[in-house]
C-alpha positions as CSV (number, residue, x, y, z in Angstrom):
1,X,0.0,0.0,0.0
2,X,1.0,3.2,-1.1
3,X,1.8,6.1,1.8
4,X,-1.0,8.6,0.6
5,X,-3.5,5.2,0.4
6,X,-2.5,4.3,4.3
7,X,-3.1,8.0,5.1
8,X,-6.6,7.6,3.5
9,X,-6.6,4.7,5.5
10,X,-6.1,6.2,8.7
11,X,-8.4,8.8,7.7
12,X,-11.3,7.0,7.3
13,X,-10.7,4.9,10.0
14,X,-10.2,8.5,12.5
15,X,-13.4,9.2,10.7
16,X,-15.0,5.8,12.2
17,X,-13.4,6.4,15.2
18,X,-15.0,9.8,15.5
19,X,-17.9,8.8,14.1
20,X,-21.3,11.3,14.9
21,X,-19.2,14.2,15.7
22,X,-18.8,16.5,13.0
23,X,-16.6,19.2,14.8
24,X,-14.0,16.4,16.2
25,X,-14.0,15.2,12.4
26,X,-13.4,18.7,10.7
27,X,-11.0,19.6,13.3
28,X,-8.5,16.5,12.6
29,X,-8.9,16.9,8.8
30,X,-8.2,20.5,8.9
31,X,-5.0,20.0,11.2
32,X,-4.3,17.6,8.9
33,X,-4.4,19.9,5.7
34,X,-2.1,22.6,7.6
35,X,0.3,20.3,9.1
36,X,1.0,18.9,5.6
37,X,1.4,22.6,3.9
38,X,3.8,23.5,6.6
39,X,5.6,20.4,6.5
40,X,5.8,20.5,2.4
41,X,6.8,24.3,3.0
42,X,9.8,23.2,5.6
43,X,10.8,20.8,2.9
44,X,10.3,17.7,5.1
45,X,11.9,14.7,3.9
46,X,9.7,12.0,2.7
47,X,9.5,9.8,6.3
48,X,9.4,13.0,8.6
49,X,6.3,14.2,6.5
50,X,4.8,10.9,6.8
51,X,5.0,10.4,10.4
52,X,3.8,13.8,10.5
53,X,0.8,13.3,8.8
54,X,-0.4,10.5,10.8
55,X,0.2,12.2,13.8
56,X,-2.0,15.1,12.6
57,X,-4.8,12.6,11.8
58,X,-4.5,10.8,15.2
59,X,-3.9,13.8,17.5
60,X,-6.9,14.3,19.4
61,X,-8.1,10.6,19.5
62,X,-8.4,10.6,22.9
63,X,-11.1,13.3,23.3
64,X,-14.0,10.9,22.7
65,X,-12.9,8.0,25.1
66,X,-11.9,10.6,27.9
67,X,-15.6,12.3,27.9
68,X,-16.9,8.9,28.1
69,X,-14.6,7.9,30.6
70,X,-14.2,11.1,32.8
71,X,-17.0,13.0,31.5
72,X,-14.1,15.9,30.2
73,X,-11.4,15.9,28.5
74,X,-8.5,18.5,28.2
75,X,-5.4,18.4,26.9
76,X,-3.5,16.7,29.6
77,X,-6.2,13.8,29.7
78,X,-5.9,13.6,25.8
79,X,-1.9,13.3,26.5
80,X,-2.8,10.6,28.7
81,X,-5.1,8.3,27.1
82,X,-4.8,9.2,23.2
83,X,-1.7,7.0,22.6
84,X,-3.4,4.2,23.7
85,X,-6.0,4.8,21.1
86,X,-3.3,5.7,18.8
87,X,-1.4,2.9,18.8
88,X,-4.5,0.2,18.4
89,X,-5.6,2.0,15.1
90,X,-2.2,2.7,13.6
91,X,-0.9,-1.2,14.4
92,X,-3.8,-2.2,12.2
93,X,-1.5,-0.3,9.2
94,X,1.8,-2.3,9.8
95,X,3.3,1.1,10.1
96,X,7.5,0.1,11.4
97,X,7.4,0.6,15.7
98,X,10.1,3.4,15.6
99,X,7.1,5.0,13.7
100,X,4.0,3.8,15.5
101,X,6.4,5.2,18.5
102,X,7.0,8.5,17.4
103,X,3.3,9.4,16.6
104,X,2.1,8.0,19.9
105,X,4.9,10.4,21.5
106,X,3.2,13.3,19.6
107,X,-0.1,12.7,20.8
108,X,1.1,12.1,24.4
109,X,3.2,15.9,23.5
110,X,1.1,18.3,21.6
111,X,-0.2,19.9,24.2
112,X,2.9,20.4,25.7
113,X,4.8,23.5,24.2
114,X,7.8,24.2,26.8
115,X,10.2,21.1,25.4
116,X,9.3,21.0,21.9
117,X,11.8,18.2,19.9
118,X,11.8,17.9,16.1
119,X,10.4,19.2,13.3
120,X,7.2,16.9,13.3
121,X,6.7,18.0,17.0
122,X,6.9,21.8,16.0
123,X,4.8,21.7,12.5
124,X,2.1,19.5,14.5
125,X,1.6,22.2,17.6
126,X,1.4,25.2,14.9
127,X,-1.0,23.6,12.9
128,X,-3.5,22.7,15.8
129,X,-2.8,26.4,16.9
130,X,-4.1,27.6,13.2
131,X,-7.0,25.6,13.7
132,X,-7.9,26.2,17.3
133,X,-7.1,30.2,17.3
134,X,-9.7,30.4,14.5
135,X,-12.3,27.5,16.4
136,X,-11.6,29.0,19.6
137,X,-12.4,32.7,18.5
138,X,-9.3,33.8,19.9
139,X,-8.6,37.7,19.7
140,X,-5.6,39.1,18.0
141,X,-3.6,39.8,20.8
142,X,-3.8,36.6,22.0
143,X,-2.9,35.0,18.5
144,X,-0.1,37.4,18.2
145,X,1.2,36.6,21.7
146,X,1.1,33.0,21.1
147,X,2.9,33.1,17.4
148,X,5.6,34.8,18.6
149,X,6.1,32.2,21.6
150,X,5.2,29.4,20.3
151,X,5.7,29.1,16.0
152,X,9.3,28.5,15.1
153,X,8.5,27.9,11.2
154,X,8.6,30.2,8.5
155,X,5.9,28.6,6.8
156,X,3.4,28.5,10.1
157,X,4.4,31.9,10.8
158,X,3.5,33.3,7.3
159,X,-0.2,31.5,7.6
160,X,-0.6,32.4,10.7
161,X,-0.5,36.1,9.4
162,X,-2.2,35.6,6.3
163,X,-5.0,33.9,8.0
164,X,-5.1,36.6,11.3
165,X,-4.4,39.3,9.5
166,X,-1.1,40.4,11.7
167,X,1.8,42.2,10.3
168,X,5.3,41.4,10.8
C-alpha cells in the first residue's frame, strides 16, 4: 500500500473512530491539511512528512474515550489516554514501531509547548494552533502573543498572518 492510500486509510478509519461528531471530524482533517502545507513548505523529507501526517490525523483521539470515561477531556487527559487509542488503530496499518512510536509520543506531547523536539513535533503544535485560534475565536492579541512564543516555522508563521491578519 501506497503512503497517501494508508493516510486515506487512517483517515477514514479517525473518521469511524469519531464517528457522529462532525466538529472532532473537521477539526482532525483541517490540522491535517495545515500540518502537511507546513511540513511541504519546511521541505520535510519523505519519512518525517509521513509520520507527520499521521500524527496530525491521530492527535486528538483521545477526546472521545476521555468524555466517556471522565465525562471531560482537556489536553493533559488527551496526553494521557490518546496513545493508547493511537497505537490500536495505527498497528492495524503495519506502520515500522520506531514509527508507531514516534506518533504516539506526539499525541502524548502536543499539548505540551515548553520542550518541543523535532520538526514533526513543531509543524504538528502550529497547525493545531491555526486551527484552534480560528475554532476557539481567539482575539488578536492573543494569536499574536502566542505566534511569537510558540511558531518557530517560517511557513506556520506566514499562515498564521495571512489567516489573522497580523503584520510582521
Amino acid at each position: 500500500m501506497e503512503p497517501y492510500e494508508k493516510m486515506d486509510q487512517i483517515t477514514y478509519k479517525m473518521m469511524a473512530h469519531d464517528q457522529g461528531s462532525a466538529k472532532r471530524i473537521q477539526h482532525f482533517l483541517k490540522v491535517h491539511r495545515f500540518a502537511q502545507l507546513i511540513g511541504r513548505g519546511e521541505q520535510l523529507d519523505e519519512h518525517t512528512q509521513f509520520v507527520l501526517e499521521c500524527a496530525a490525523l491521530v492527535h486528538d483521539i483521545g477526546i472521545g474515550p476521555c468524555k466517556e470515561k471522565y465525562g471531560r477531556c482537556d489536553g493533559t487527559m488527551q496526553e494521557k489516554e490518546g496513545p493508547t487509542y493511537a497505537r490500536a488503530l495505527l498497528e492495524e496499518f503495519q506502520l515500522p514501531q520506531e514509527d508507531v512510536e514516534r506518533i504516539c509520543y506526539l499525541v502524548a506531547h502536543h499539548h505540551s509547548y515548553d520542550q518541543i523536539q523535532g520538526m514533526d513535533y513543531q509543524i504538528l503544535v502550529e497547525a493545531d494552533f491555526l486551527v484552534n485560534f480560528y475554532e476557539d475565536n481567539m482575539g488578536p492579541e492573543t494569536v499574536r502573543e502566542t505566534m511569537y512564543r510558540v511558531f518557530k516555522t517560517k511557513t506556520g508563521q506566514t499562515l498564521c498572518r495571512m489567516m489573522f491578519g497580523l503584520q510582521e
